[in-house]
PAFIVO-796438 format. One record per residue (C-alpha): residue number from 1; x, y, z. Coordinates in steps of 0.2 Angstrom, whole numbers, plus 5000, padded with zeros to 4 digits. Layout:
BEGIN
R:num:u:v:w
R:NUM:X:Y:Z $
...
This chain:
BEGIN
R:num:u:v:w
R:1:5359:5821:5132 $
R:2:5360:5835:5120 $
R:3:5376:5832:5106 $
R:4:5386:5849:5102 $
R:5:5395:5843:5084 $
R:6:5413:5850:5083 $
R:7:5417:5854:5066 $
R:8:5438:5851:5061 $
R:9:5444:5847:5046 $
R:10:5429:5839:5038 $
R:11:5427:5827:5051 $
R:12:5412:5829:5063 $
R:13:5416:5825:5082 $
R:14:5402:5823:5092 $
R:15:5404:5830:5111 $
R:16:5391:5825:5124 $
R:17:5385:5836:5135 $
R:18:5377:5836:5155 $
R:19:5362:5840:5151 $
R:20:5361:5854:5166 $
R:21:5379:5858:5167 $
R:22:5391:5868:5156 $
R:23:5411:5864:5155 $
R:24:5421:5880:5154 $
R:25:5439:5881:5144 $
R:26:5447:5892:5145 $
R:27:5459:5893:5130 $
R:28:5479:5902:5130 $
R:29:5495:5904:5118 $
R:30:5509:5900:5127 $
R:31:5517:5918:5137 $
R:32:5530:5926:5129 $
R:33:5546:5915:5123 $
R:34:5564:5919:5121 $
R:35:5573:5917:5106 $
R:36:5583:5905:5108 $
R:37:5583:5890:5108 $
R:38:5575:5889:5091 $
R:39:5568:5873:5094 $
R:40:5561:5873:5111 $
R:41:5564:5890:5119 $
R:42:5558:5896:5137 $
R:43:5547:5909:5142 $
R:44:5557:5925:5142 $
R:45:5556:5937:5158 $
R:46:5539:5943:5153 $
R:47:5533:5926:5149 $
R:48:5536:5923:5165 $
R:49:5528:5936:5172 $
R:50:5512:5934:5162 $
R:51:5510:5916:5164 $
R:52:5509:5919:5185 $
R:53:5495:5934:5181 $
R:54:5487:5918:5170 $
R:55:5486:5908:5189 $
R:56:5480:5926:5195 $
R:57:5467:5928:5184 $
R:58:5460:5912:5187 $
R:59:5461:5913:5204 $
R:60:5443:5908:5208 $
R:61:5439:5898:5191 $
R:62:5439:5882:5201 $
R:63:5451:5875:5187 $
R:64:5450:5855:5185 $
R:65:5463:5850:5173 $
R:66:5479:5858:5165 $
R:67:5483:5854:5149 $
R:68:5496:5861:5140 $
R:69:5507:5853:5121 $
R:70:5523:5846:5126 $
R:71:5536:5862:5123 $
R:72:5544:5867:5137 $
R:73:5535:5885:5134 $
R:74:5518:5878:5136 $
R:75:5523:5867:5149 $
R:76:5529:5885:5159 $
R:77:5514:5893:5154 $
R:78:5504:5881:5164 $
R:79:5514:5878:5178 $
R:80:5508:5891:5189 $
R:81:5489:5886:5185 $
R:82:5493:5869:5189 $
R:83:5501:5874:5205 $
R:84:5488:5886:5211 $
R:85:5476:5873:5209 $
R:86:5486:5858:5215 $
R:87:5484:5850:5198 $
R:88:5495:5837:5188 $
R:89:5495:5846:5169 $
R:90:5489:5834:5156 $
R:91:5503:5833:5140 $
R:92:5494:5834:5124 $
R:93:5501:5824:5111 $
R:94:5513:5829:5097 $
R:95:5512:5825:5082 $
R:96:5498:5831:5066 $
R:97:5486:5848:5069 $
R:98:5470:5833:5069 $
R:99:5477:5823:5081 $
R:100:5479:5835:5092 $
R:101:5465:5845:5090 $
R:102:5455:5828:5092 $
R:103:5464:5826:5110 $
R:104:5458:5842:5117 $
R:105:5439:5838:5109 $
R:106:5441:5821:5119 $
R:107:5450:5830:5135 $
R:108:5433:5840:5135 $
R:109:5420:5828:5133 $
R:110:5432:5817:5148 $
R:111:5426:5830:5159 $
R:112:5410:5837:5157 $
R:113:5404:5852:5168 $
R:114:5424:5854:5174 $
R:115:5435:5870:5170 $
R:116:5450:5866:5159 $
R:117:5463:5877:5154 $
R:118:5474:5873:5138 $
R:119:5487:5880:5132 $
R:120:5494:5880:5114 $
R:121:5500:5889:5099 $
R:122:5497:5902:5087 $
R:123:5493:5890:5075 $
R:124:5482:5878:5087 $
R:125:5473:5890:5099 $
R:126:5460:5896:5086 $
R:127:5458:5878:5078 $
R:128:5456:5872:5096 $
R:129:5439:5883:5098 $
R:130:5432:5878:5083 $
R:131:5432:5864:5086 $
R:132:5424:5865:5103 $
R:133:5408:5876:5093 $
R:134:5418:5895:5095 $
R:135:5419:5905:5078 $
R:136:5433:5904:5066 $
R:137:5447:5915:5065 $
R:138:5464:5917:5059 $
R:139:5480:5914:5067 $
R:140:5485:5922:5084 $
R:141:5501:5934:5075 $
R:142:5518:5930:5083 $
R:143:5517:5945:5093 $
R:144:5500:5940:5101 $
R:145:5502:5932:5119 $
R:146:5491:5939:5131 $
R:147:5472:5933:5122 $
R:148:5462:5924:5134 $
R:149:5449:5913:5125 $
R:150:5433:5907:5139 $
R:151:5423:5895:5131 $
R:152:5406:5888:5140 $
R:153:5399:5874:5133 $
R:154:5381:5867:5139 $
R:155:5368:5860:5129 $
R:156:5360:5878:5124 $
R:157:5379:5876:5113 $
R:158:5395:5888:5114 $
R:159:5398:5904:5120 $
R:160:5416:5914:5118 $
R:161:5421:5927:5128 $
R:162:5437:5934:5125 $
R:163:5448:5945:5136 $
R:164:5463:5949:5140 $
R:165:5475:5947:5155 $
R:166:5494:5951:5160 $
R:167:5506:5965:5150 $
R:168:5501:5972:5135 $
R:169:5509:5962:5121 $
R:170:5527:5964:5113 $
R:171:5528:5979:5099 $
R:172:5527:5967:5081 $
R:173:5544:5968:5072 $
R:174:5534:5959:5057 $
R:175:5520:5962:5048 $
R:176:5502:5948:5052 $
R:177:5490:5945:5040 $
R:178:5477:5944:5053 $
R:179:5482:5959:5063 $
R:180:5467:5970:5069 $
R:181:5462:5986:5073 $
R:182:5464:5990:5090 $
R:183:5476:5976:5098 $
R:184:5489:5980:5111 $
């Protein structure tokens, strides 16, 4: 078996591979959440909306395991995935950025050649795929929800494909360091 090294926070995480078969994640921010409750708000009306065109878009991924943080907004992100697929979603932890990022590497290497589809933060869903072998990038912006992050994993490495799926994102009402040319 072929190792792919995962590279987070200077600590080397080694993920075996099948040797003929590749696990696809597929990697999302949360849809669209309301402002309030500060601490733990829903998905608003969009949300909503966008996290059943994430179910429809994946239609015919053949989705394994759900896995989503344990905020009520992740958790109604991923319903409709989990219930398209007939899936129990799996709770990532809280707690520190390592410790989590160290539960999806272990979620992956749990389920070699499946489909997973996680869904985090803004602050977690770029550090998730580097640490799976994608690129590094900044932060999703806090306007940013409808980035859709495919990674395949197989023992030629990682490959990312990024799309985009359900309602063009909200205008920004702040300014994002890592906004880009071109985003909707």
């Amino acid at each position: 078996m072929r190792r792919l090294l995962i590279l987070f926070a200077a600590a080397v995480v080694a993920v075996p591979l099948a040797a003929q078969s590749s696990t696809t994640v597929i990697v999302v921010r949360h849809a669209d959440k309301a402002t309030q409750p500060a601490a733990d708000p829903p998905l608003t009306e969009v949300g909503t909306a966008r996290a059943l065109a994430l179910a429809a878009a994946l239609g015919d991924a053949r989705v394994t395991v759900v896995a989503h943080t344990p905020t009520l907004r992740t958790r109604e992100t991923a319903r409709p995935v989990a219930e398209r697929f007939g899936l129990a979603p799996t709770v990532l932890p809280a707690g520190p950025a390592a410790a989590q990022t160290e539960a999806v590497a272990a979620l992956v290497r749990a389920h070699p050649g499946g489909t997973l589809v996680v869904v985090g933060h803004s602050n977690t869903v770029r550090r998730w795929i580097a640490a799976l072998g994608g690129p590094t990038a900044p932060d999703l912006c806090d306007h940013e929800y409808d980035d859709l992050f495919t990674l395949v994993i197989d023992a030629a490495g990682t490959r990312l494909v990024h799309a985009r799926y359900g309602p063009p994102n909200p205008v920004p009402t702040t300014p994002c360091e890592t906004m880009r040319p071109g985003r909707r």
